[in-house]
C-alpha positions, 0 to 999 in steps of 0.5 A: 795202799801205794803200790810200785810196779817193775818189769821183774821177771816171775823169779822175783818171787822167792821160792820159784825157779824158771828155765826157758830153751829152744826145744825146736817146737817152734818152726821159726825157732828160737825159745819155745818150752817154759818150766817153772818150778816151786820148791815146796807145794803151791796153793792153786787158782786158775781161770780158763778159756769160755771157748767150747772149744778147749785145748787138750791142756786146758781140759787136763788143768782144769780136771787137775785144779778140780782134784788138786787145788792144794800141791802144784809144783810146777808149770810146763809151757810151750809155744808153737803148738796150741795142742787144740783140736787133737783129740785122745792123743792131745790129752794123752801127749799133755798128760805125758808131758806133766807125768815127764816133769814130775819124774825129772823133778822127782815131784809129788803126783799130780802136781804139774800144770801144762799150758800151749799156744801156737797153731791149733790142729797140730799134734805135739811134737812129744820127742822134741818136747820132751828132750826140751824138758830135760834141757830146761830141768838142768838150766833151772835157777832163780836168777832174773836171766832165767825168768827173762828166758821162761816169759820168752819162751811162752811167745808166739807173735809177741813181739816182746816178752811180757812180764810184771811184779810188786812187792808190798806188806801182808801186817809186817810180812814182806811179801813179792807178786811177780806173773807173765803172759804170752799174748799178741792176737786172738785177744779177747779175755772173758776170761781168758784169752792168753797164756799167763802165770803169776806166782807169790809167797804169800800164804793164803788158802786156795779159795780165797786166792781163787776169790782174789783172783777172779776179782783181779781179773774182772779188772784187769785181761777181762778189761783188755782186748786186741781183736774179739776173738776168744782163744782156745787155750786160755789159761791164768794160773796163780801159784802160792807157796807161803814161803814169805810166812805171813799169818795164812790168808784163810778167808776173804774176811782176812785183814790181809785179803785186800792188799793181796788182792789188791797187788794181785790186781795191779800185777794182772792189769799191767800184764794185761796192759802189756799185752794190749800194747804188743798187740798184732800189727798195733801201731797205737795202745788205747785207753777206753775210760767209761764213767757215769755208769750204772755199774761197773758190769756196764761200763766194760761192757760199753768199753769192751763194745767199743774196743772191738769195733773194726771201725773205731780201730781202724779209724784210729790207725789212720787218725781219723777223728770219727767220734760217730763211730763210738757213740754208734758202738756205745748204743749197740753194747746191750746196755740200756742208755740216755743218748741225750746224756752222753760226752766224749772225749779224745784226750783232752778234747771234748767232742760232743756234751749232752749227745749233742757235737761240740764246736771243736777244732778238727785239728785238735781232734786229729791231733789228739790220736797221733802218737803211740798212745791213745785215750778217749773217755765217754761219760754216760751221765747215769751214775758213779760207776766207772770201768777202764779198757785197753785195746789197741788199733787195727793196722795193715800188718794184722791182715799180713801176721794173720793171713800167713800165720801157719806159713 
């Protein structure tokens, strides 16, 4: 199944109506609160962050998701302030906020999701949230400005809104995947390691969308990485509303499943991508493929080993052709190995054949990692399996965004 990809915003999707506004959250300004909302009740799936340390509002989604995997309506998201590490009054501002949302939009009980990004330790600034709510609850509509306005809301040190979908057939039912995503540093899915939202109309059961989705992810944020660190409010939410009226997907044995799943997957790695892309400070986006492995697992493991390397990152920022830097990242990823095996490549350029180096042009090395865009392939020599990464490089800006962020 050939599938096309746009930048449509998650109102692309029938049925969901978005607003983004300036709540004055955020201490630069500029749009900070999101609200997406369904016009009937969504099937749920979810992942969330494996940081111990757990935002309030990932505590109260996943403890929502548990009760409720059937009949979510909408999503409050703000930016600004993460709402981690705020103990009671975190969890009770979070719940304050769905409890507001559900009375704004005279919904069922508990079926509001809340997600937050920005500085941790901060308490919520509940009447500027709440006052932002109202706002956004008169701007709903379901036009492509307003979903435009929802993924600009959801941004910290995003440089750019971040949005992705595609339309394709469920038997003769057209249906519409459309998702966004907030991410620029403190990346490193597993999963997740950013704010994301992906909406459909296809009709499925909330069990398998949660198969669908953790499938999706293994391939897609879980295969991206800005700087190695897990976040603590990572939150992927998946909503359905069935409005397209497809034959239900109630099992992953379903004739459908895999080319919803398969849409799912592509909406999810071109978020995913994009967000590698806006990394903090990033002058390069960077494509890792690993083949000749065991398993998939291993390859993104030795992928993901080398994506974070300090080294490797910051050689390619300065276009430093220093191979011996990914084949030294490739033998500390955990993963049993042939060194006499391996082959590297950057770009189209072959650097070492039997982990032995190649006779190769230095300049032809060099050249390889100039420009916006970077890839390098290591083959492992020990199967069929394959994985893909996307990173980016480390820039003098990271060190600058980084050490004022509060500030």
């Amino acid at each position: 199944m050939s599938l096309t990809l746009s930048n449509e915003p998650i109102t692309a999707v029938p049925g969901f109506r978005a607003a983004g506004v300036a709540a004055g959250i955020k201490k630069r300004g500029g749009r900070d609160l999101a609200l997406i909302v369904a016009d009937r009740p969504c099937a749920a799936a979810a992942v969330f962050t494996t940081n111990q340390v757990q935002a309030a509002p990932v505590i109260f989604d996943r403890e929502l998701l548990r009760r409720k995997p059937q009949g979510i309506q909408a999503v409050v998201i703000n930016s600004g302030c993460a709402n981690a590490v705020t103990g009671e009054q975190g969890l009770r501002n979070a719940a304050t906020t769905a409890q507001a949302a559900i009375e704004l939009l005279d919904l069922p009980c508990d079926s509001v999701f809340v997600m937050s990004t920005g500085v941790i330790g901060e308490q919520l600034p509940m009447p500027k949230l709440l006052h932002g709510l109202q706002q956004a609850a008169r701007q709903l509509a379901a036009d492509t400005a307003a979903g435009q306005a929802a993924a600009e809301a959801i941004m910290t040190t995003d440089t750019r809104p971040k949005t992705a979908a595609v339309r394709l057939r469920l038997g003769d039912t057209p249906v519409t995947i459309a998702g966004m995503a907030k991410g620029a540093g403190m990346i490193h899915p597993n999963m997740a390691t950013l704010l994301a939202l992906v909406c459909t109309d296809a009709a499925i059961a909330p069990t398998a969308l949660d198969a669908a989705l953790r499938y999706a992810v293994e391939r897609s944020f879980n295969c991206m990485t800005v700087d190695g660190d897990t976040s603590t409010n990572d939150t992927l939410l998946v909503l359905a509303n069935g409005q397209a009226g497809n034959a239900p997907i109630d099992a992953t044995t379903h004739p459908d499943y895999a080319a919803l799943r398969e849409g799912l997957t592509a909406v999810c790695a071109a978020l995913a991508q994009q967000v590698a892309r806006d990394g903090e400070g990033a002058t390069k986006f960077v494509t890792i493929e690993v083949t000749g492995a065991r398993s998939f697992e291993e390859a993104r493991q030795i992928g993901r080993t080398v994506a974070t390397s300090n080294l490797v990152k910051t050689a390619i920022f300065g276009t430093d052709a220093n191979w011996g830097r990914v084949l030294a990242a490739v033998g500390r990823a955990g993963v049993p190995i042939a060194p006499d095996r391996l082959a590297l490549w950057f770009g189209d350029v072959q650097l070492v054949a039997n982990g032995a180096p190649l006779a190769y042009a230095e300049a032809d090395a060099h050249a390889a990692l100039l420009g916006s865009a970077v890839t390098m392939r290591i083959d492992l020599g020990l199967g069929d399996a394959r994985a893909t990464v996307w990173t980016c490089d480390f820039s003098h800006d990271y060190v600058s965004i980084n050490a004022d962020y509060r500030t």
